[in-house]
C-alpha positions in Angstrom: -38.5 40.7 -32.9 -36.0 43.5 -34.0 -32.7 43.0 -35.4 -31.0 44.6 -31.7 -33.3 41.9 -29.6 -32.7 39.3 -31.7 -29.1 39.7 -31.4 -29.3 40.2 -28.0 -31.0 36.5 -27.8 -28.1 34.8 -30.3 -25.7 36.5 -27.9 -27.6 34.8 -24.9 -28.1 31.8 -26.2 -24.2 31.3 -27.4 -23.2 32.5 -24.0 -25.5 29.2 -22.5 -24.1 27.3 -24.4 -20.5 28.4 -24.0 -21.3 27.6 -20.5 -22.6 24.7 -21.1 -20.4 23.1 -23.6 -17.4 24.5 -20.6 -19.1 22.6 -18.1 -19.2 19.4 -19.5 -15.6 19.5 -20.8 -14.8 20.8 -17.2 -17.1 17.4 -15.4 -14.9 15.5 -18.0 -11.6 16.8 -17.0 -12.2 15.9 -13.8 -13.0 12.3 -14.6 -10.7 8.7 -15.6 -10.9 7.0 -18.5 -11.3 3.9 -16.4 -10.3 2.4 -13.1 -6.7 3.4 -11.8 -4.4 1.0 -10.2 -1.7 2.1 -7.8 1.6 0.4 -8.1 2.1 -2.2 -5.3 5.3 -3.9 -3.8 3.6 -6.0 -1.6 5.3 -8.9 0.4 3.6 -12.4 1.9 3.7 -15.9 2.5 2.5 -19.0 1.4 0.3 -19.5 4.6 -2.3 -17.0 6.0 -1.6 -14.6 3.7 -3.2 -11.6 3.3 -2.9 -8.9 0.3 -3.7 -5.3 -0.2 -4.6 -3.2 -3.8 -5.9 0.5 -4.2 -7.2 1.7 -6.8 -8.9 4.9 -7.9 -12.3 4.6 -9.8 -14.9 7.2 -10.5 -18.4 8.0 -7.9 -20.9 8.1 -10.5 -19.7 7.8 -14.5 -18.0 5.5 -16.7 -16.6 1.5 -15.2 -16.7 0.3 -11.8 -14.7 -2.5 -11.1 -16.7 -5.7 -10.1 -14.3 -8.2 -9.2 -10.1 -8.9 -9.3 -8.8 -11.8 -9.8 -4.8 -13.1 -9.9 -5.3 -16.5 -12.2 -1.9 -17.8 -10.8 -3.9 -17.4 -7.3 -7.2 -19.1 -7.8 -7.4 -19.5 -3.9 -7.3 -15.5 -4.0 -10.3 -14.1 -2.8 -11.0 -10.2 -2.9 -13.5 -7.7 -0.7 -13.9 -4.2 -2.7 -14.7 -1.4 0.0 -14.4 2.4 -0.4 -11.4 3.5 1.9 -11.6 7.7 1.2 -13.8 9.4 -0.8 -13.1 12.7 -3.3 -15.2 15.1 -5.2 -15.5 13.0 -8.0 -13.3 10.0 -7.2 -13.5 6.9 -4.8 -10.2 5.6 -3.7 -10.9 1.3 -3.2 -9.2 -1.0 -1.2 -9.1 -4.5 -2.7 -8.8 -6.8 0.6 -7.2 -10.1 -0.5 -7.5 -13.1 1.9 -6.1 -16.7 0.6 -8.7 -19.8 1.3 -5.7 -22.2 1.2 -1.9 -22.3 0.9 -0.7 -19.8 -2.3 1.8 -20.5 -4.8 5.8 -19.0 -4.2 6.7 -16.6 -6.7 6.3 -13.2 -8.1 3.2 -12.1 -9.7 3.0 -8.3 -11.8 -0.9 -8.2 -12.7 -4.5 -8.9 -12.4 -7.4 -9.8 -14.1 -10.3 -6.9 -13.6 -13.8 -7.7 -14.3 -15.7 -4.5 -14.4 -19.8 -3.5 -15.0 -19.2 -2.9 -18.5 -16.9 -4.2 -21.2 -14.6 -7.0 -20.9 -11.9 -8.0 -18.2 -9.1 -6.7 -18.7 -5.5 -8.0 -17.7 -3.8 -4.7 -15.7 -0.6 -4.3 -14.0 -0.6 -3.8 -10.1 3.0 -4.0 -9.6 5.0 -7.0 -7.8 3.2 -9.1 -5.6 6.4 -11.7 -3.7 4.5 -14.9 -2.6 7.6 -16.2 0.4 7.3 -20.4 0.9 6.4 -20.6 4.8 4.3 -18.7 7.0 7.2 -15.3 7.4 8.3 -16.4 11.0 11.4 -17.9 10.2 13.6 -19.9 13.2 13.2 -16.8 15.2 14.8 -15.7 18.5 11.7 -13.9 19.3 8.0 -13.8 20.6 6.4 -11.7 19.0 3.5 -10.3 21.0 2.1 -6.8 19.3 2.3 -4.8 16.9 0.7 -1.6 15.3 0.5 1.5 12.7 -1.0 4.6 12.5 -2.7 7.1 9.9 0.5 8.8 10.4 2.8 6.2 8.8 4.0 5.2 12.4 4.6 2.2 13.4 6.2 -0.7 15.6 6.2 -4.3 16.0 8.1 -5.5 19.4 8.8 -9.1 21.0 10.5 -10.7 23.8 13.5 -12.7 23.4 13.3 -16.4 24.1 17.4 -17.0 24.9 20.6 -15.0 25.0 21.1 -13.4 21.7 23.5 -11.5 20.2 21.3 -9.0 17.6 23.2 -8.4 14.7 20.9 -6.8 12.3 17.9 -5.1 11.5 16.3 -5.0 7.5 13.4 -4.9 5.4 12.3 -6.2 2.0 11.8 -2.8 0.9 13.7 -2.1 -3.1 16.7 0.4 -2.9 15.2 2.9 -4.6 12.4 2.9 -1.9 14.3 2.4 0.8 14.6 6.8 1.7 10.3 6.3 2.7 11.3 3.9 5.6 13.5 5.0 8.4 13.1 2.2 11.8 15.3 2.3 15.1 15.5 -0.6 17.1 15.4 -0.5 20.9 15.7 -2.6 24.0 15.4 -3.1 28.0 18.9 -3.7 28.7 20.1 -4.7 32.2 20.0 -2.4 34.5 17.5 0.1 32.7 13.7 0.3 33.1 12.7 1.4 30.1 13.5 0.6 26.1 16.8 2.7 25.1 18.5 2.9 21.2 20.7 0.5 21.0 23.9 0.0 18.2 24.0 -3.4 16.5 25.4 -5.9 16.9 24.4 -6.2 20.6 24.6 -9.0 23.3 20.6 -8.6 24.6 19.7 -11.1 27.4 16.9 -13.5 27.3 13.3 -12.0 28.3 14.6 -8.5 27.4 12.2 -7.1 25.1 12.8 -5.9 21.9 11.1 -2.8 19.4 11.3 -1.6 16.2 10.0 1.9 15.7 10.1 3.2 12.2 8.3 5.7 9.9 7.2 6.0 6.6 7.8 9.6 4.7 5.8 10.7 2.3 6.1 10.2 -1.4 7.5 12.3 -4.0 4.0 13.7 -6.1 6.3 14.1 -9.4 6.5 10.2 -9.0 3.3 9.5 -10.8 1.1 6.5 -9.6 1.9 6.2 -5.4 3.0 2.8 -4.6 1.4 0.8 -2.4 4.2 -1.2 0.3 4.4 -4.2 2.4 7.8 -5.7 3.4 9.3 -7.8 5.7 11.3 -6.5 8.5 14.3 -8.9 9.3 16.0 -9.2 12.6 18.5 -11.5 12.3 20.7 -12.8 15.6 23.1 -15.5 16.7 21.9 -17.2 19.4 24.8 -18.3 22.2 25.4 -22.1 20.9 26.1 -20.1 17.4 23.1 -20.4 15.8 21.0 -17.9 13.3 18.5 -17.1 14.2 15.8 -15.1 11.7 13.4 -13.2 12.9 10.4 -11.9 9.5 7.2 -9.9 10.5 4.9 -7.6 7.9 5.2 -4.2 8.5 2.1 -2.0 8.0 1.6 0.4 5.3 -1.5 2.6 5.1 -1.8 4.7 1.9 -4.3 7.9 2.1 -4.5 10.4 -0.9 -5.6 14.2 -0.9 -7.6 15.4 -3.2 -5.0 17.9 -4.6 -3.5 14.4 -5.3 -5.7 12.8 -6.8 -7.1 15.8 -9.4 -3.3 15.4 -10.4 -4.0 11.8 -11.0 -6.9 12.1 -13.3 -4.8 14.9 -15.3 -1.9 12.3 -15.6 -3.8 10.0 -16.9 -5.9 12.2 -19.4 -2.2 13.3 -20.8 -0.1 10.3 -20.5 
């Protein structure tokens, strides 16, 4: 071989391996370290609870988490299924479901068991375990309730008595609270359909009552998305003077674009 082909071939072979070498720091990029919680502030009760984690993990490389556990919640049981998939990225929904009554308090992490290495202790955010079952000495009956993909949602009931409503509220933290916006509604006398109404309000018994409300989507410069569940309160005063408290779980579905997610993986290559 000549000097001008064998330079030819060095230039060939540095340019595959360029490429090569560029496409394995490229897969990389695009890949976590390990599993990636979101941030939750997740609300529930002692009985029937039920409680939701994400978390992003990758398809095909590196650890896969195996099991979650919250030790202060050994009646905590978890179901891992794949709620969206990305180009190189599974976003997993953790479906918790208590087998008995859990304990009241406040709880900021879990134990993750994964298919290599050891557990590892990881913070998920703030899971609030309320004493009771959430329905409170309600004026209501409580009779649907829904969500969409959209962040829509509702939950309505029918009054039981004669109620003056007084207020409407949710568990959510302050700084969250711009991501929720709800209107309240009712059949009033004399109209067939549910109207806005201004609190506080004298609503008769077997008027029915709806919450509308919305969730708005989450500032990307954020970091991590977080993950809700709160209480929405109606409280009233029922006509011998009595409180009454109404509590019900709003939904909260949380979906992620892949634009979203690439900035996720970047985040958390240059923390």
């Amino acid at each position: 071989m000549n000097t001008r082909n064998r330079l030819l071939a060095g230039i060939i072979a540095v340019l595959i391996a360029g490429s090569w070498i560029g496409n394995v720091l490229y897969y990389r990029s695009g890949q976590l370290r390990e599993p990636l919680f979101m941030n939750h502030e997740i609300m529930t009760a002692t009985q029937g609870s039920i409680i939701d984690l994400y978390y992003l993990e990758n398809k095909s490389t590196g650890k896969k988490v195996t099991a979650i556990q919250i030790e202060a919640l050994p009646s905590l049981r978890f179901e891992l299924t794949e709620w969206q998939s990305f180009s190189h990225q599974k976003f997993m929904h953790a479906f918790g479901y208590a087998e008995s009554d859990l304990q009241p308090g406040k709880y900021t992490e879990a134990t993750v068991y994964y298919n290599e290495g050891p557990p590892k202790k990881v913070p998920i955010g703030i899971i609030e375990v309320e004493d009771g079952e959430g329905d409170g000495n309600g004026a209501l009956n409580f009779y649907s309730s829904g969500g969409g993909s959209d962040g829509s949602g509702f939950i309505s009931g029918r009054l039981r008595r004669d109620s003056v409503v007084e207020e409407v509220s949710t568990s959510i933290g302050d700084n969250y609270k711009p991501l929720l916006t709800y209107e309240l509604k009712a059949t009033m006398p004399g109209a067939g359909e549910l109207v806005p109404i201004q609190l506080p309000e004298r609503v008769p018994q077997g008027a029915s009552l709806r919450v509308d409300y919305q969730w708005h989507e989450q500032d990307p410069a954020a970091g991590i998305p977080t993950v809700f569940r709160p209480w929405m309160t109606i409280r009233s005063q029922a006509s011998d003077g009595t409180e009454r408290i109404d509590k019900n779980l709003i939904q909260f579905n949380l979906y992620l674009t892949e634009a979203q997610v690439r900035a996720l993986v970047k985040r958390e290559a240059n923390p």
